[in-house]
PDB file of N, CA, C and O in Angstrom:
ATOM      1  N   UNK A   1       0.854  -1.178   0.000  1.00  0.00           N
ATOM      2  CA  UNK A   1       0.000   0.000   0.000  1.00  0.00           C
ATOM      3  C   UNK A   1       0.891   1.230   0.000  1.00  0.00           C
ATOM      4  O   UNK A   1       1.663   1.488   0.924  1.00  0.00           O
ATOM      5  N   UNK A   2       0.777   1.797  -0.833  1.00  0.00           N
ATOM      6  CA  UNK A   2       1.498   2.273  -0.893  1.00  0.00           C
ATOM      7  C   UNK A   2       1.412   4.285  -0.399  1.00  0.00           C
ATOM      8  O   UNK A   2       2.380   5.024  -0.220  1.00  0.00           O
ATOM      9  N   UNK A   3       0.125   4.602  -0.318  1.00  0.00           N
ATOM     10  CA  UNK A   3      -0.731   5.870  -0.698  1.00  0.00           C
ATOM     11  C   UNK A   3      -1.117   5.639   0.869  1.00  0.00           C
ATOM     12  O   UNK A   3      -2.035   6.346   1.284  1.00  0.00           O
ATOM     13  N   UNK A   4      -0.463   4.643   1.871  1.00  0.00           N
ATOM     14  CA  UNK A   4      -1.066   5.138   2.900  1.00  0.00           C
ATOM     15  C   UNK A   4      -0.723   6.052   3.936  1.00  0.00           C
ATOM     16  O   UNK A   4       0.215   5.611   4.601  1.00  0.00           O
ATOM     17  N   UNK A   5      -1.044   6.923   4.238  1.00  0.00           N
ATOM     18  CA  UNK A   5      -1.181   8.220   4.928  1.00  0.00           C
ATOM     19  C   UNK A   5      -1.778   8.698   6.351  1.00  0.00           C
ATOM     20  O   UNK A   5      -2.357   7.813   6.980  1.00  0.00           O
ATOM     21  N   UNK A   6      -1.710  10.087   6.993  1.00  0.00           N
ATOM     22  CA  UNK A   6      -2.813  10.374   7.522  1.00  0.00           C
ATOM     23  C   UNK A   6      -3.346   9.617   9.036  1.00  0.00           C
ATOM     24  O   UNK A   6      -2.475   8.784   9.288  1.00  0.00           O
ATOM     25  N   UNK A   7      -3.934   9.594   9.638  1.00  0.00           N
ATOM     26  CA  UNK A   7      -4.509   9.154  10.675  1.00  0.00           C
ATOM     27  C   UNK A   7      -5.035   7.258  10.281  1.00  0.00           C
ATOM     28  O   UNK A   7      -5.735   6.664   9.460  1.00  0.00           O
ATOM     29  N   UNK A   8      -4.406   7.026  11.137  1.00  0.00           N
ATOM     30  CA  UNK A   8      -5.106   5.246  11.719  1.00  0.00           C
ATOM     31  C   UNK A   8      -6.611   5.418  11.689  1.00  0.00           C
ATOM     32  O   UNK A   8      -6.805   6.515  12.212  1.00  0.00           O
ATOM     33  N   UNK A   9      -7.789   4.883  11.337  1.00  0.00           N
ATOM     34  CA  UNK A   9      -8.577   4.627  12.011  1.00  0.00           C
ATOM     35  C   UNK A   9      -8.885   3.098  12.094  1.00  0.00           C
ATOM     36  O   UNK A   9      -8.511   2.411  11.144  1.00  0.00           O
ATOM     37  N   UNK A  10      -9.815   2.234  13.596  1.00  0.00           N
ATOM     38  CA  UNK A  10      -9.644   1.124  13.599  1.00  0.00           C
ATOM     39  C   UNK A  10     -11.207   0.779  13.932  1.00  0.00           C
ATOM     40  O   UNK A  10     -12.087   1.600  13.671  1.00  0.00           O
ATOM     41  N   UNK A  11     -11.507  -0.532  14.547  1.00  0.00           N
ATOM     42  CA  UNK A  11     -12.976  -0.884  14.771  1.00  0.00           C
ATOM     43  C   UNK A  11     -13.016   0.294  16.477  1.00  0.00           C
ATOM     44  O   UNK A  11     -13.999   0.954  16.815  1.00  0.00           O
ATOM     45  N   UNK A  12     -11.691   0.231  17.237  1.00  0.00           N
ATOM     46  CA  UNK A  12     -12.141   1.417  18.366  1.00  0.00           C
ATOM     47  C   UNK A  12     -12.132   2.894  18.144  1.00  0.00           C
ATOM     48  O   UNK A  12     -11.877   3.610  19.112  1.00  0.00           O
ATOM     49  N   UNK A  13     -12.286   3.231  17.417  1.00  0.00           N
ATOM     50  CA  UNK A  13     -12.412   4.622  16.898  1.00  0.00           C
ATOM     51  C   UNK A  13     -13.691   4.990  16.540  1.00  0.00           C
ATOM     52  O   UNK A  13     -14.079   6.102  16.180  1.00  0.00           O
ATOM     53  N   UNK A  14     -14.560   3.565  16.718  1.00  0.00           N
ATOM     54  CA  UNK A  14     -16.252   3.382  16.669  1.00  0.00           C
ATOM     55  C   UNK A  14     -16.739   5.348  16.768  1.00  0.00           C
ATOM     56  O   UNK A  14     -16.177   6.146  17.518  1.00  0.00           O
ATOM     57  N   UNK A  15     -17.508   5.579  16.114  1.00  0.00           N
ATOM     58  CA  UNK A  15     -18.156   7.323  16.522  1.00  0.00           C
ATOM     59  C   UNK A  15     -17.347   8.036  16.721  1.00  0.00           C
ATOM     60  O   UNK A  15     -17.378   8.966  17.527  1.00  0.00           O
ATOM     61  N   UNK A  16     -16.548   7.750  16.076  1.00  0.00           N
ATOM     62  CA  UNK A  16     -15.022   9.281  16.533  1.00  0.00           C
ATOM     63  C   UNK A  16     -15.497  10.181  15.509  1.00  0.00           C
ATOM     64  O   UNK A  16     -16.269   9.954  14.576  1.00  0.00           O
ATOM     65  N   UNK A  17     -15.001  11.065  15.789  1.00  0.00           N
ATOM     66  CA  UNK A  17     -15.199  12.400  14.174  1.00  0.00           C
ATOM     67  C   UNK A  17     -13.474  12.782  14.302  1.00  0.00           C
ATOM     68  O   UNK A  17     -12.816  12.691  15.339  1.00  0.00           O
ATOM     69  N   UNK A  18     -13.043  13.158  13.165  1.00  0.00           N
ATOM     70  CA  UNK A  18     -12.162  13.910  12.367  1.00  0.00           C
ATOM     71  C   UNK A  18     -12.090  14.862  11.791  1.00  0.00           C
ATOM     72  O   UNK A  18     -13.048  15.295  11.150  1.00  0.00           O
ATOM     73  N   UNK A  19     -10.997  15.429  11.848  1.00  0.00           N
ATOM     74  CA  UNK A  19     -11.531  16.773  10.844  1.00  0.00           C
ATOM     75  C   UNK A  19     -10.134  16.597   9.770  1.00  0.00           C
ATOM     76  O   UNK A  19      -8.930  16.422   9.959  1.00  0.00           O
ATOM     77  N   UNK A  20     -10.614  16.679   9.113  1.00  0.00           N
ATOM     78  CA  UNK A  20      -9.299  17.035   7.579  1.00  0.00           C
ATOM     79  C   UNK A  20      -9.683  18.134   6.592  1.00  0.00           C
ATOM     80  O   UNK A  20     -10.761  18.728   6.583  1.00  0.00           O
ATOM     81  N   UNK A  21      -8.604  18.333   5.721  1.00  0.00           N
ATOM     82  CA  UNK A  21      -8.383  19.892   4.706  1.00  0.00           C
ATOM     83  C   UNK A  21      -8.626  18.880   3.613  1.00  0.00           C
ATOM     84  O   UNK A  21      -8.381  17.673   3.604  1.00  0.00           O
ATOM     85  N   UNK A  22      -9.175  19.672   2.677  1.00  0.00           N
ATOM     86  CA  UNK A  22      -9.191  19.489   0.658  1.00  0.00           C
ATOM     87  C   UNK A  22      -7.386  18.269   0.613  1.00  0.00           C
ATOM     88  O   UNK A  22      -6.262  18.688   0.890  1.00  0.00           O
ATOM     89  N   UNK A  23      -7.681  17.083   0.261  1.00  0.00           N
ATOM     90  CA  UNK A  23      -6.763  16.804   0.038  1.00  0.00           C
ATOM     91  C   UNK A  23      -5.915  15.476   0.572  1.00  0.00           C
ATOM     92  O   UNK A  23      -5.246  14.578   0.061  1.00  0.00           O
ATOM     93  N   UNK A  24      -6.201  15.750   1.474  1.00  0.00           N
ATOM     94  CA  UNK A  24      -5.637  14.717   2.943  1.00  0.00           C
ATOM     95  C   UNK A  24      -6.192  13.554   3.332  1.00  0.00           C
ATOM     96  O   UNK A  24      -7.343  13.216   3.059  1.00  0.00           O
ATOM     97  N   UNK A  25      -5.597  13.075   3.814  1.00  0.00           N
ATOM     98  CA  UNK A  25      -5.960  11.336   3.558  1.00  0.00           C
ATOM     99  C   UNK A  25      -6.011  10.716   5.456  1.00  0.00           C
ATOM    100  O   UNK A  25      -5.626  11.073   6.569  1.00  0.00           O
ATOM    101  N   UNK A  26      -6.752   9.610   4.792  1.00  0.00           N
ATOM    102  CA  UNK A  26      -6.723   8.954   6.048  1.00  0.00           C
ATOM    103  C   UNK A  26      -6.943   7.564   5.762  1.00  0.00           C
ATOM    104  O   UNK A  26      -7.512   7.429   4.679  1.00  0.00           O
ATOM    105  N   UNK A  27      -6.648   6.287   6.458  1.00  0.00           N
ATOM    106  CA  UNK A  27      -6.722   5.109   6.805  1.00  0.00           C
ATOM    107  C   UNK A  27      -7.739   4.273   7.172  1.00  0.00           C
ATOM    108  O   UNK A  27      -7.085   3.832   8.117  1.00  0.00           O
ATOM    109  N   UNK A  28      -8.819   3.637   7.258  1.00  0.00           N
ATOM    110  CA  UNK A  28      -9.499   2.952   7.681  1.00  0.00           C
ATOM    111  C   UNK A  28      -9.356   1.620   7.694  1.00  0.00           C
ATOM    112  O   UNK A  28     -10.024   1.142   6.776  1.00  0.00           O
ATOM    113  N   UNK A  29      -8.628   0.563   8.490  1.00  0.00           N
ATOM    114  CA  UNK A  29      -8.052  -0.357   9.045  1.00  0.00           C
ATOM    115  C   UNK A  29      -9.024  -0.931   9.996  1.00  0.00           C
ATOM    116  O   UNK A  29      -9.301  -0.423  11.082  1.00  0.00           O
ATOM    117  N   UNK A  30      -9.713  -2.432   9.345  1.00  0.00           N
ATOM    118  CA  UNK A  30     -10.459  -3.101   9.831  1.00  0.00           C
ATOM    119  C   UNK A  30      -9.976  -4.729   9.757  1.00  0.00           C
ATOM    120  O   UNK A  30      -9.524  -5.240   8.732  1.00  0.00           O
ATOM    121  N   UNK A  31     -10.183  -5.531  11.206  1.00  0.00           N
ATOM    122  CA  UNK A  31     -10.210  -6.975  10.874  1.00  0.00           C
ATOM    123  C   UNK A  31     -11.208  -7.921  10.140  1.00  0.00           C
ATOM    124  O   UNK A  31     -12.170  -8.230  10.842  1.00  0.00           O
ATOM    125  N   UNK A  32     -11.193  -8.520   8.717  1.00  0.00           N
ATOM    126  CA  UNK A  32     -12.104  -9.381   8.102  1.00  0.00           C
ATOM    127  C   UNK A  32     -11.721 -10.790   7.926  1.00  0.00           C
ATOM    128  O   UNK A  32     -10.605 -11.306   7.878  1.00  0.00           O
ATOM    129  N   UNK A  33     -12.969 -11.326   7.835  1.00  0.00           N
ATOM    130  CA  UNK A  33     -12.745 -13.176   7.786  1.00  0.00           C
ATOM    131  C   UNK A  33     -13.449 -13.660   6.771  1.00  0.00           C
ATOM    132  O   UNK A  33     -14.496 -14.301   6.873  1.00  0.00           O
ATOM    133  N   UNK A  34     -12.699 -13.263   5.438  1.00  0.00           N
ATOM    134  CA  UNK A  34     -13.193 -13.468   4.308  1.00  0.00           C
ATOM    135  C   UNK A  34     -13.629 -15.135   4.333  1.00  0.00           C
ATOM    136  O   UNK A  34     -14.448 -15.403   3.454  1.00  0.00           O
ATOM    137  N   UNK A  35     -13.272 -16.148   5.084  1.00  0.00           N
ATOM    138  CA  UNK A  35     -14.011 -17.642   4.723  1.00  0.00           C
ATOM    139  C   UNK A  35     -15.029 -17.654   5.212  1.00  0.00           C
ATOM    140  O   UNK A  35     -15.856 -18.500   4.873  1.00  0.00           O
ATOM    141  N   UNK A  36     -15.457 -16.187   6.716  1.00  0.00           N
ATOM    142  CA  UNK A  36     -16.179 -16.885   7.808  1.00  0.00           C
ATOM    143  C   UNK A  36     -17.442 -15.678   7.112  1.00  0.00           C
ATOM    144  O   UNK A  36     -18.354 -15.362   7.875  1.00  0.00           O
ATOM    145  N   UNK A  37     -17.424 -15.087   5.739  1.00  0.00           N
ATOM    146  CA  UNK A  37     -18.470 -13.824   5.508  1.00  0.00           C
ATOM    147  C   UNK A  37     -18.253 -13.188   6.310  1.00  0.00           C
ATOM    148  O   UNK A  37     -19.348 -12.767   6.684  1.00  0.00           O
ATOM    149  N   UNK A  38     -17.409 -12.726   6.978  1.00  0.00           N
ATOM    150  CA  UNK A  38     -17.332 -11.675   7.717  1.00  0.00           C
ATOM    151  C   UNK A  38     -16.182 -10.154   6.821  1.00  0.00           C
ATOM    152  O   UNK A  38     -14.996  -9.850   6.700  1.00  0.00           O
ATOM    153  N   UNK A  39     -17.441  -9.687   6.446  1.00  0.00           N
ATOM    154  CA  UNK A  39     -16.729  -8.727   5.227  1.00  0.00           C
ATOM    155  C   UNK A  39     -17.175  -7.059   5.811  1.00  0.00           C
ATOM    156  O   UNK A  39     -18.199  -7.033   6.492  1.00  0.00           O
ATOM    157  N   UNK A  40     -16.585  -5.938   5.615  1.00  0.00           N
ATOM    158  CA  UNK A  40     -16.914  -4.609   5.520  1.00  0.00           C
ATOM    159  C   UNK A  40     -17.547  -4.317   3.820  1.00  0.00           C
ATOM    160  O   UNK A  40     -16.995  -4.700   2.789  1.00  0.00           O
ATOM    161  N   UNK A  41     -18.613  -3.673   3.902  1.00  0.00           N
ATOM    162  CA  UNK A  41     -18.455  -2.374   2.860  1.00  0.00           C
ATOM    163  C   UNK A  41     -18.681  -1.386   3.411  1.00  0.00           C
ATOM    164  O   UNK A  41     -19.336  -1.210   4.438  1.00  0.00           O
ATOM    165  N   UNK A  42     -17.948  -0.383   2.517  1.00  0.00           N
ATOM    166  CA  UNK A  42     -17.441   0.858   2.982  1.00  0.00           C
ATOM    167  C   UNK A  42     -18.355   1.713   2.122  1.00  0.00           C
ATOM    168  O   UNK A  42     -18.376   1.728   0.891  1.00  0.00           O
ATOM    169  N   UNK A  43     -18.992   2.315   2.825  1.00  0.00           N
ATOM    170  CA  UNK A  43     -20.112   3.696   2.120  1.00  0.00           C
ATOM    171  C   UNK A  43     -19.937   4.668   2.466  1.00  0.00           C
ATOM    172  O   UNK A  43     -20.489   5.120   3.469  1.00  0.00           O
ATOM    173  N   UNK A  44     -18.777   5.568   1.460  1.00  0.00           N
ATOM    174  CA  UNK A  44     -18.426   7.092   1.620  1.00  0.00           C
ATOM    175  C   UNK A  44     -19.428   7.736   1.474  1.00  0.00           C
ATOM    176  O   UNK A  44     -20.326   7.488   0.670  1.00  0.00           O
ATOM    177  N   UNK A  45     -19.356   9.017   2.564  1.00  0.00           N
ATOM    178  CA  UNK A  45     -20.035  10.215   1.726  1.00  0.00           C
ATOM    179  C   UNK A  45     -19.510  11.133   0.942  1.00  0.00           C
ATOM    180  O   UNK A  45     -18.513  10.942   0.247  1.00  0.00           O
ATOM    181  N   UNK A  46     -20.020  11.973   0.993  1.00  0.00           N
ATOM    182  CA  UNK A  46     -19.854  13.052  -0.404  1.00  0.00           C
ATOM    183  C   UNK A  46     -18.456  13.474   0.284  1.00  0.00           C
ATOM    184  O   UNK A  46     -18.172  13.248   1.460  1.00  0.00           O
ATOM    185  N   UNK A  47     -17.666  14.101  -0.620  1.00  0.00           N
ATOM    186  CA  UNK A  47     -16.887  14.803  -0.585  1.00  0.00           C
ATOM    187  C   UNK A  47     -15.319  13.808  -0.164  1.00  0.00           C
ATOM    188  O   UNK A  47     -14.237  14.357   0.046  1.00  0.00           O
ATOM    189  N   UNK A  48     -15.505  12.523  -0.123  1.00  0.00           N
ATOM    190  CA  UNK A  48     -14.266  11.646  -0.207  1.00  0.00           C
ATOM    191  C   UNK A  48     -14.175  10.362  -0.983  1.00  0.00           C
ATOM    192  O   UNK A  48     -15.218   9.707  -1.009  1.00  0.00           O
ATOM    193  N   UNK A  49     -13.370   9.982  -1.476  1.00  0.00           N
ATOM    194  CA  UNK A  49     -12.846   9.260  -2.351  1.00  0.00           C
ATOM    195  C   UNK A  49     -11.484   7.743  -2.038  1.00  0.00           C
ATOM    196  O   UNK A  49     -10.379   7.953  -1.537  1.00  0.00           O
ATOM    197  N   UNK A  50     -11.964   6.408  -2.470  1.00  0.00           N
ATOM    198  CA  UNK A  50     -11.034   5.996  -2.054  1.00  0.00           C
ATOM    199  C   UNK A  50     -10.011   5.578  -3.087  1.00  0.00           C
ATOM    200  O   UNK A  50     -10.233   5.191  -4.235  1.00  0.00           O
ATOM    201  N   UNK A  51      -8.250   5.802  -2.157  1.00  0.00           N
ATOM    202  CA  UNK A  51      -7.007   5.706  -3.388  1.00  0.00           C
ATOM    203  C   UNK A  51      -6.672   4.555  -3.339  1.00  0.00           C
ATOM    204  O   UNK A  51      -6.276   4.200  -4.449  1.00  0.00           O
ATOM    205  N   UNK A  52      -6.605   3.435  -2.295  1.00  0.00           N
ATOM    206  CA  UNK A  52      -6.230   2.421  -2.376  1.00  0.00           C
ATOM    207  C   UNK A  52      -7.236   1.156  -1.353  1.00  0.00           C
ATOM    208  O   UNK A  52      -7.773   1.695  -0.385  1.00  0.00           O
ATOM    209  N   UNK A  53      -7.443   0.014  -1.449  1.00  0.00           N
ATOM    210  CA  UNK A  53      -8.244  -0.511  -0.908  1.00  0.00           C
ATOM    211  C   UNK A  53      -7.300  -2.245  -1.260  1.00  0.00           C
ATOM    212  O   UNK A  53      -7.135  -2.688  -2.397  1.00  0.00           O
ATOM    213  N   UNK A  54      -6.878  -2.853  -0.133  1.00  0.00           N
ATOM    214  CA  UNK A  54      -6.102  -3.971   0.062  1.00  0.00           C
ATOM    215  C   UNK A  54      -6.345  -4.644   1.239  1.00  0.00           C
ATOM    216  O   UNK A  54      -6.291  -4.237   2.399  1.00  0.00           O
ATOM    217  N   UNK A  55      -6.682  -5.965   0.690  1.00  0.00           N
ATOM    218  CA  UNK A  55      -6.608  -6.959   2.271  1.00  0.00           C
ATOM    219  C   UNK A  55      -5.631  -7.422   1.934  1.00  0.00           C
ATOM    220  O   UNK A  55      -5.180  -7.586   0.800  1.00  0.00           O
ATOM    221  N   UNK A  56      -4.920  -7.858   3.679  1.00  0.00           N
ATOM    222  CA  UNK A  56      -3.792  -8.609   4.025  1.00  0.00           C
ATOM    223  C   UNK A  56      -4.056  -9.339   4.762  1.00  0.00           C
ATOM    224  O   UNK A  56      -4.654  -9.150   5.821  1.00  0.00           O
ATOM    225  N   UNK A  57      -3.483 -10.717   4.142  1.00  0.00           N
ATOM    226  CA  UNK A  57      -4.083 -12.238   5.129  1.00  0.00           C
ATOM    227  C   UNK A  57      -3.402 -12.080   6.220  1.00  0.00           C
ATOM    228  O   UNK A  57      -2.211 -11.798   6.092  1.00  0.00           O
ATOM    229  N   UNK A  58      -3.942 -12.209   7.499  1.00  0.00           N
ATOM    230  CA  UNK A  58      -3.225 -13.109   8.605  1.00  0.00           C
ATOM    231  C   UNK A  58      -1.967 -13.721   8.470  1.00  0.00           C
ATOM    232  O   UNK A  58      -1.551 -14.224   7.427  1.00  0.00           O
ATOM    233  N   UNK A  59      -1.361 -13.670   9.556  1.00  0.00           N
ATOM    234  CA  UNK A  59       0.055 -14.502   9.193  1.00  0.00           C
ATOM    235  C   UNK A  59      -0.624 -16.065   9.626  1.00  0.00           C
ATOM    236  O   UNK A  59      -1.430 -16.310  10.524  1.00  0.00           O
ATOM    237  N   UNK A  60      -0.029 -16.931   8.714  1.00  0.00           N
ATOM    238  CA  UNK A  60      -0.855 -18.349   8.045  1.00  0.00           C
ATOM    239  C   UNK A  60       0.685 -19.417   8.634  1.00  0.00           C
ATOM    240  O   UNK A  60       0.964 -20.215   7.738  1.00  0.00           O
ATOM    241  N   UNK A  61       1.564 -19.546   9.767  1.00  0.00           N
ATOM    242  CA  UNK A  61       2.849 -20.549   9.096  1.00  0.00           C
ATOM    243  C   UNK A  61       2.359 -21.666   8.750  1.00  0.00           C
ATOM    244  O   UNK A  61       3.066 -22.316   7.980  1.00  0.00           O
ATOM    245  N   UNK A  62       0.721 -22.422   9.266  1.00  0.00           N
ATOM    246  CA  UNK A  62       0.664 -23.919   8.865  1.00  0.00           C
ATOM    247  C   UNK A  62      -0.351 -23.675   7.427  1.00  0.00           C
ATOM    248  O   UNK A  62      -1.122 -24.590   7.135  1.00  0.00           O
ATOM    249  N   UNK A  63      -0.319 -22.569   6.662  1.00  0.00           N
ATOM    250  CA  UNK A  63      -0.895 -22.710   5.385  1.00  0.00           C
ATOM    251  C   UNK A  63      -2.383 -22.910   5.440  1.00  0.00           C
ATOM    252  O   UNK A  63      -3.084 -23.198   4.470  1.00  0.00           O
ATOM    253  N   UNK A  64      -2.709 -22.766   6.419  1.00  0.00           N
ATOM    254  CA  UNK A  64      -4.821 -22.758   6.494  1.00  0.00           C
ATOM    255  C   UNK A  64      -5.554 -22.425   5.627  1.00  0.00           C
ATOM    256  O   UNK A  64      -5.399 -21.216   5.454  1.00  0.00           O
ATOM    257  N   UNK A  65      -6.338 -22.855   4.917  1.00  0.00           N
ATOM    258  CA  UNK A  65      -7.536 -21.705   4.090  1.00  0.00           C
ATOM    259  C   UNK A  65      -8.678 -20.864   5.379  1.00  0.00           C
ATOM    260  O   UNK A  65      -9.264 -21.214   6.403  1.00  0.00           O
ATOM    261  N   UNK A  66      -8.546 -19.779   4.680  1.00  0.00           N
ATOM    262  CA  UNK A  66      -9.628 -19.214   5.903  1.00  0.00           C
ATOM    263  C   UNK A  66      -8.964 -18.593   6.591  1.00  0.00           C
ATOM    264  O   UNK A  66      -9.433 -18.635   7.729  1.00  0.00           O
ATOM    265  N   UNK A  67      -7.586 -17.673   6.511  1.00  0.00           N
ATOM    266  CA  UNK A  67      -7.420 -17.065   7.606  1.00  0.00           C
ATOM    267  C   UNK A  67      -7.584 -15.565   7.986  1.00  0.00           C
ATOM    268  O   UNK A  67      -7.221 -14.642   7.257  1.00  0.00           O
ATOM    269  N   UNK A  68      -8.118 -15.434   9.097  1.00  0.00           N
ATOM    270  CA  UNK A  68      -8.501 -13.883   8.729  1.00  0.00           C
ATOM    271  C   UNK A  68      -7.408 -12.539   8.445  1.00  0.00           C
ATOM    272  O   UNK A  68      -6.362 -12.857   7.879  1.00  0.00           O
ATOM    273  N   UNK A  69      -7.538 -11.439   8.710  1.00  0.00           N
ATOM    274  CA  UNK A  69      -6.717 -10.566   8.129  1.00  0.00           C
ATOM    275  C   UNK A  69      -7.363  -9.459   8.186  1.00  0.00           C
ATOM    276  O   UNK A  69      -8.468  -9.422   8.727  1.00  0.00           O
ATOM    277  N   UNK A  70      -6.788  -8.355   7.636  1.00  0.00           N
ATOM    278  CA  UNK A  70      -7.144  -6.736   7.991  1.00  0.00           C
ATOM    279  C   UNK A  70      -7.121  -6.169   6.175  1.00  0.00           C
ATOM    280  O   UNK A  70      -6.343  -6.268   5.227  1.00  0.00           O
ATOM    281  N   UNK A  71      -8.518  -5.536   6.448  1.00  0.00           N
ATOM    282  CA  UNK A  71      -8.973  -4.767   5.156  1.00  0.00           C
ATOM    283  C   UNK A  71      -8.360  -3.317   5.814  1.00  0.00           C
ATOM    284  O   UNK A  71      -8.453  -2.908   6.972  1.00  0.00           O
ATOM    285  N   UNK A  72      -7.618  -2.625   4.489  1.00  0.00           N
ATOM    286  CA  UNK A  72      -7.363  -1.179   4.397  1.00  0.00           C
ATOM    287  C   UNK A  72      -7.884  -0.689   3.602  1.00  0.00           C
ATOM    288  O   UNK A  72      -8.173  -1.374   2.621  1.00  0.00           O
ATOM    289  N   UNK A  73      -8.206   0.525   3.627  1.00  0.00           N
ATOM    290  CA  UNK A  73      -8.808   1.490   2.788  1.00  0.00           C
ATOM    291  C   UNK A  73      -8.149   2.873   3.088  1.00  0.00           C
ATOM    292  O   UNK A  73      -8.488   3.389   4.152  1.00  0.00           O
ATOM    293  N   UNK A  74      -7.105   3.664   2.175  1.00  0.00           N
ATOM    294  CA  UNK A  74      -6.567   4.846   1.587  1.00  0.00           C
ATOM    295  C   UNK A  74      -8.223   5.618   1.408  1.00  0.00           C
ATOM    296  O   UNK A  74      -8.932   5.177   0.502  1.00  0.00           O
ATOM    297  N   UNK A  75      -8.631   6.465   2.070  1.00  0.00           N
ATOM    298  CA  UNK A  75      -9.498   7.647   1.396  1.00  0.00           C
ATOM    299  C   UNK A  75      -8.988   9.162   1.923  1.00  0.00           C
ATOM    300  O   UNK A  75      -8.502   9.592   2.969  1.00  0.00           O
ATOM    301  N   UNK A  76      -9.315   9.655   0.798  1.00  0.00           N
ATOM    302  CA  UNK A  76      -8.742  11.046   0.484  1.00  0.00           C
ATOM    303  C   UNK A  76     -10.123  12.197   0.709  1.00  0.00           C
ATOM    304  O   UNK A  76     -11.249  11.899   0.311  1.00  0.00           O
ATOM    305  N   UNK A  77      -9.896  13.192   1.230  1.00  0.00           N
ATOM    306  CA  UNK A  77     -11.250  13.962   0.824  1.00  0.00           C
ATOM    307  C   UNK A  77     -10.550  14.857  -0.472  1.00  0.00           C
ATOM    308  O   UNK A  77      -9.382  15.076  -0.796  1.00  0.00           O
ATOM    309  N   UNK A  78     -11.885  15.258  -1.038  1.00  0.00           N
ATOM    310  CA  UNK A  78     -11.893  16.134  -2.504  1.00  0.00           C
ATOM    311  C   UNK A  78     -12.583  17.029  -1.951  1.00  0.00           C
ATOM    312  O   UNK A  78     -12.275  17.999  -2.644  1.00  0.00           O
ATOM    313  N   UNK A  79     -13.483  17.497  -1.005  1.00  0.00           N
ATOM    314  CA  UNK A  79     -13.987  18.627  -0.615  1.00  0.00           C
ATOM    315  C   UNK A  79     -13.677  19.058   0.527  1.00  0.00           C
ATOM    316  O   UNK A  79     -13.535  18.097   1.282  1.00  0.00           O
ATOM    317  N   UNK A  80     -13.414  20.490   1.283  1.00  0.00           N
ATOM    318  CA  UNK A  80     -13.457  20.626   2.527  1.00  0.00           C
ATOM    319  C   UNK A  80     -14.650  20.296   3.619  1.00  0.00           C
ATOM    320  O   UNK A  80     -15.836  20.615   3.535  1.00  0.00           O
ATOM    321  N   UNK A  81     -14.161  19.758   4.388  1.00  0.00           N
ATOM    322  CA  UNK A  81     -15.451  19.612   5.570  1.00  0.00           C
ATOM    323  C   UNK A  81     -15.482  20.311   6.502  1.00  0.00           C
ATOM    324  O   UNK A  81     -16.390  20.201   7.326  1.00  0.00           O
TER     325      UNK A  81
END
């Protein structure tokens, strides 16, 4: 990932607010269990945009299918808030 930037956010940041400028980026860093359906979608509002969006498996050493891992999402705002 390369575009990642800006403030952490995680599942404890639950109802936090932020404030950012035209431009500036931030992180949204969640745990998913893509075997177990346990998935995010992410529904921006107006005025932000996302630059990069990557899951990374779990560290796996005995090779498992199913292991969980952390969805990122790079979003940028395009408008001031």
């Amino acid at each position: 990932m390369q575009n990642k930037k800006g403030q952490v956010i995680t599942e404890t940041d639950s109802e936090k607010n932020i404030s950012l400028k035209k431009g500036e980026n931030f992180t949204v860093s969640l745990r998913e269990d893509p075997s177990a359906v346990y998935l995010w979608e992410l529904n921006l509002s107006n005025g932000l945009s996302i630059l990069d969006d990557e899951y990374i498996e779990g560290l796996n050493p005995e090779h498992l299918t199913g292991v969980p891992g952390t969805h990122l999402w790079v979003i940028e705002t395009t408008n001031e808030k």
